[in-house]
C-alpha positions in Angstrom: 18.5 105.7 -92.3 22.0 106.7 -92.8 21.3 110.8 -92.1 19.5 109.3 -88.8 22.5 107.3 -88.0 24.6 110.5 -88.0 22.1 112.4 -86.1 22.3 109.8 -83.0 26.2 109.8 -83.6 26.8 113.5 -83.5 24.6 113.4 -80.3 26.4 110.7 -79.2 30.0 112.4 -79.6 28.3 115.6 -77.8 27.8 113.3 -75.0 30.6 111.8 -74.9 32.5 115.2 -74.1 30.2 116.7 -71.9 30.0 113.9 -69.7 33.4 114.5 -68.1 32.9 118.1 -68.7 30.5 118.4 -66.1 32.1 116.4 -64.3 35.0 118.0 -63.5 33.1 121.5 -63.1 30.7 120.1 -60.8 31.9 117.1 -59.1 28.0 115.7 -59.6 27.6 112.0 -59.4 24.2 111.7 -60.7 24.3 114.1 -63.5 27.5 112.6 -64.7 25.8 109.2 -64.8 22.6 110.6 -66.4 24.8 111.9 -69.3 27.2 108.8 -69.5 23.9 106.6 -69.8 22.6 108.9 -72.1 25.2 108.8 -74.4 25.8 105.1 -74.0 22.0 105.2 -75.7 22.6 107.7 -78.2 25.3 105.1 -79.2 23.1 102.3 -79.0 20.4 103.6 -81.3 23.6 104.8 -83.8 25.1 101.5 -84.2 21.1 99.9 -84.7 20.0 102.4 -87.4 23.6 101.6 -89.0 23.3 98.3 -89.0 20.1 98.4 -91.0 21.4 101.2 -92.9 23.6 98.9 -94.2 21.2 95.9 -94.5 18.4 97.6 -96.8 18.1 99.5 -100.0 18.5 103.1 -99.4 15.1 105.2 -99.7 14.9 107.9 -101.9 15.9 110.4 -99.5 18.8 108.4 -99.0 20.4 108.9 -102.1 21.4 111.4 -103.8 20.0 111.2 -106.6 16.8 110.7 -105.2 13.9 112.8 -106.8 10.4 113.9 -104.9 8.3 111.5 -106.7 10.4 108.3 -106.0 8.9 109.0 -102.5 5.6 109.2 -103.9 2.8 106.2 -103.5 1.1 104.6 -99.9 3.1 105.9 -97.2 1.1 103.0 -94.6 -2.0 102.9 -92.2 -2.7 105.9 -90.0 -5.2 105.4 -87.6 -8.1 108.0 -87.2 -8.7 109.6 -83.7 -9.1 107.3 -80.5 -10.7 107.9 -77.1 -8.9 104.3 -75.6 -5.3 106.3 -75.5 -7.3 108.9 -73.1 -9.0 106.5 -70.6 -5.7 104.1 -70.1 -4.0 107.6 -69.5 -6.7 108.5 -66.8 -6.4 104.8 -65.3 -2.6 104.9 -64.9 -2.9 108.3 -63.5 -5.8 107.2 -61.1 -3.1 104.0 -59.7 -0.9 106.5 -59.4 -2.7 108.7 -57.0 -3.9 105.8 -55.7 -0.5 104.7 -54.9 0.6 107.8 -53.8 -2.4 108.6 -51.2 -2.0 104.7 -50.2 -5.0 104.1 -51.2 -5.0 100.2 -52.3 -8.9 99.5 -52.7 -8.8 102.5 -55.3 -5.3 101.0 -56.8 -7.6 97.7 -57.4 -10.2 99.2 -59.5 -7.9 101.2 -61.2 -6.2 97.9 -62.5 -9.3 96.5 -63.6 -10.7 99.6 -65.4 -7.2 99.6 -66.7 -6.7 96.0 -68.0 -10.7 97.2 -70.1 -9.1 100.1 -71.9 -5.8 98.5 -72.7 -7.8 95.5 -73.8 -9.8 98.0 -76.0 -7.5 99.8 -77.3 -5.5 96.8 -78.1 -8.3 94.9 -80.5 -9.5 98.5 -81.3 -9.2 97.7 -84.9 -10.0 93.9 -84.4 -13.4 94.7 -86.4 -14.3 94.5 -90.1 -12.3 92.2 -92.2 -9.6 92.1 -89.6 -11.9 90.4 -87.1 -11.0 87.2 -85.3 
């Protein structure tokens, strides 16, 4: 986590000096607020993956003499293909356009259809020897 650590710290010093950069170019509020907020959370996410850094034993691509197979073995679970990602996608996007056309009887259903797929895809893997 330390090479991560760095990443999010060089970014943050690069936003740290462009910040007031732009804003002395172009006098713009917003952007310069974007950019200080954006830095702020670059630094944020540095000090985090520091602190942890410093917290666990480094992995093997952490140290440097760290071969290939010391990586080897179970990396975790990945899950296979899923449709429920899809239909809360299509329900946020139809409360959306519900929203947006002021449409509330529409924004209703959307909630519900949307409370079935989040539901699903929530206990999607509730099943098996998992099951409750």
């Amino acid at each position: 986590m330390r090479v991560e650590a760095r990443v999010f710290a060089i970014c943050s010093v690069f936003f740290v000096i462009v910040a007031p950069a732009y804003w002395l170019i172009t006098g713009d509020p917003t952007g310069t607020s974007a950019l200080t907020m954006t830095a702020l959370l670059a630094l944020l996410v540095t000090f985090y993956l520091g602190f942890h850094a410093s917290r666990m034993t480094p992995r093997p691509e952490d140290r440097a003499d760290g071969e290939i197979a010391d990586g080897a073995g179970e990396l975790g679970f990945f899950p296979p293909y899923s449709w429920w990602p899809l239909w809360c996608g299509s329900t946020l996007a139809l409360m959306v356009f519900a929203v947006a056309m002021q449409q509330w009887w529409l924004f209703i259903i959307g909630v519900g259809l949307g409370a079935v797929a989040l539901t699903g895809w929530v206990f999607e893997y509730y099943t098996g020897e998992h099951a409750h």
